[in-house]
Steps between C-alpha positions, in 0.01 A plus 500: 500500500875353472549416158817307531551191260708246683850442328601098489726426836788428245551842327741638733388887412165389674460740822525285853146546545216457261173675570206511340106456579270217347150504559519721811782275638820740577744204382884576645749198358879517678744492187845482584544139502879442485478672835217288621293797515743681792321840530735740421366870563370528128254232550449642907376830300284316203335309678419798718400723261291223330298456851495893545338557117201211549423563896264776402429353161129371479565329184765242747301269713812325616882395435681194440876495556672177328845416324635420165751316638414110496763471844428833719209704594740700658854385663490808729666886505771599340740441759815503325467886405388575833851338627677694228323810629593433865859422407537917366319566801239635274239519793274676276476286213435189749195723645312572214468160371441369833247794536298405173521138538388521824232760403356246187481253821268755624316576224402076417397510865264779520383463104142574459431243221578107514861404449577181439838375398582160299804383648663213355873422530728686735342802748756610737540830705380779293328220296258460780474862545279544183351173590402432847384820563194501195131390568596171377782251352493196366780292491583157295696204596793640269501825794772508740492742758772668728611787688913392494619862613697355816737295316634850310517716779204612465118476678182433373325863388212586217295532863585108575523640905133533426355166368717259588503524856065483423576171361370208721700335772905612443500422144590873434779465727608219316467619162689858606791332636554196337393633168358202422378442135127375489299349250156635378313237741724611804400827426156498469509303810669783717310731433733697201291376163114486498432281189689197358462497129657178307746661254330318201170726583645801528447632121183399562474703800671830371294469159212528768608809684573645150167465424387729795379209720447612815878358680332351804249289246790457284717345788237270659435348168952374404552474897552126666626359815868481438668142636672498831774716539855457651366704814251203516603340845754778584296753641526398844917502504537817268226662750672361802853551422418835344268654766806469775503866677856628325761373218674261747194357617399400142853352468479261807168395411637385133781294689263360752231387224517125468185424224641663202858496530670560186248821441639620806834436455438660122367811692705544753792497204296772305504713830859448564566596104326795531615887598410539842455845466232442253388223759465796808341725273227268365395397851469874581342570242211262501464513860407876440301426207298297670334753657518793248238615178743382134562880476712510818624225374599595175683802664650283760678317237575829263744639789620161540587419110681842470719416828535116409622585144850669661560234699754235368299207589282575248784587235609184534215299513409612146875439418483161592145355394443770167811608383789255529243232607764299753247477726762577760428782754708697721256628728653821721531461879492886477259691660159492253164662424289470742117589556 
């Protein structure tokens, strides 16, 4: 059994992830809170091992993954190392975290034991990789949901070519290209979350699972309809405009759509904002994914990340939004990565 006492989010010798096992509940708490919880490859390979050590484990019934951070369940990878690693053209260093984060995607999916992860606060890219792809997660009304990875250069990866184009209508389209941030109702409602826990509940809820409840029982009992959502009464235009057969299609279907008008216009700016490599790509990629198990998927989008990481779209993407923050992108007209 892990005997690991949890060290208080504030001590900054505290390790990034916090493991331990109460009552036959394998507990994993994301610890790195002045990064949001950005997964850097230490916490890819804890969180890992952690999984690895109670899979086989009798005494571990089931896992819970949750954050000390009061703002982020997880704000996504840790991208800016990655662009540091492309910039040396250190191909192998942007492999092998790509490789295990991409492998702990697996892992969540194919766990034998209930996984449920507490999100509440941000959970973007990688965020939703040790999220989405559990048994279960339950999200509050604090939750905000994204997968932004066009606007750095980027495309949406942690086996996103696999669920989102499963969500219903285009939503997935949407969410991949727009990178639209979503609250916990929106999600819930497409298909990404499948509980809605109000964030006062929550102790409540984890003080259950600690107990060894079973996580289904658990999750019935704290989960309520959420209120309407902001997709309430946009499904139609974000599954019309979004389902057009290519990337110009979905463009001339914004500009024609009358009901709705400023969203449109709002999207249509988001598009023309973004790197249009990163655009191509995404439609490529969940086109393919759309037909393909997560682990072609997964290795779909590992050749991709290593070839996408040279390219200087994606250098300065990260420049722009993570490192000087001007929010002012010059995408390359050179030839990019393609599929």
């Amino acid at each position: 059994m892990d005997t690991t006492v949890p060290t208080a989010p504030t001590d900054p010798s505290a390790p990034p992830v916090l493991t331990r096992v109460d009552a036959g509940t394998g507990v994993i708490e994301l610890n790195r809170p002045r990064a949001l919880n950005a997964l850097d490859l230490t916490m890819v390979r804890l969180i890992t091992e952690a999984l690895l050590r109670w899979r086989d484990d009798d005494a571990v019934g089931s896992v819970v993954v949750r954050s000390t951070s009061p703002k982020a369940f997880c704000a996504g990878g840790d991208i800016r190392a990655v662009r540091d690693a492309g910039v040396r053209g250190d191909e192998e260093a942007v492999r092998r975290y790509f490789s295990a984060e991409y492998a702990l995607d697996l892992l969540i999916a194919r766990y034998p034991k209930p996984y449920t992860a507490l999100v509440d606060g941000y959970a973007m890219g990688g965020g939703l990789g040790v999220s989405v792809h559990g048994s279960a997660m339950a999200v509050t009304e604090r939750a905000l949901l994204a997968m932004p990875e066009s606007a750095i250069g980027f495309f949406p990866d942690i086996g996103a070519s696999y669920f989102l184009p499963r969500l219903p209508g285009a939503v997935g389209r949407w969410l991949a290209l727009t990178g639209a941030r979503i609250s916990g109702a929106a999600a819930l409602e497409a298909g990404l979350a499948t509980h809605y826990v109000p964030a006062a509940e929550l102790p409540a809820l984890e003080a259950l699972l600690l107990e060894g409840a079973p996580p289904a029982a658990a999750l019935d009992r704290f989960a309520t309809t959420p209120p309407p959502s902001e997709l309430a009464g946009r499904r139609a235009a974000v599954d019309r405009c979004f389902g057009a057969p290519d990337l110009a299609g979905v463009r001339e279907r914004l500009a024609a759509q009358e009901a709705d008008r400023e969203w449109a216009e709002e999207t249509l700016a988001v598009l023309g904002g973004a790197s249009p490599m990163s655009l191509r790509i995404t439609w490529d990629l969940l086109l393919a994914g759309a037909g393909s198990s997560l682990e072609d998927c997964l290795a779909r989008e590992l050749d991709l990340a290593v070839r996408t990481a040279r390219e200087p779209d994606f250098h300065e993407g990260v420049r722009a939004l993570l490192i000087d923050k001007d929010r002012k992108p010059a995408w390359s007209a050179a030839r990019s990565a393609t599929m």
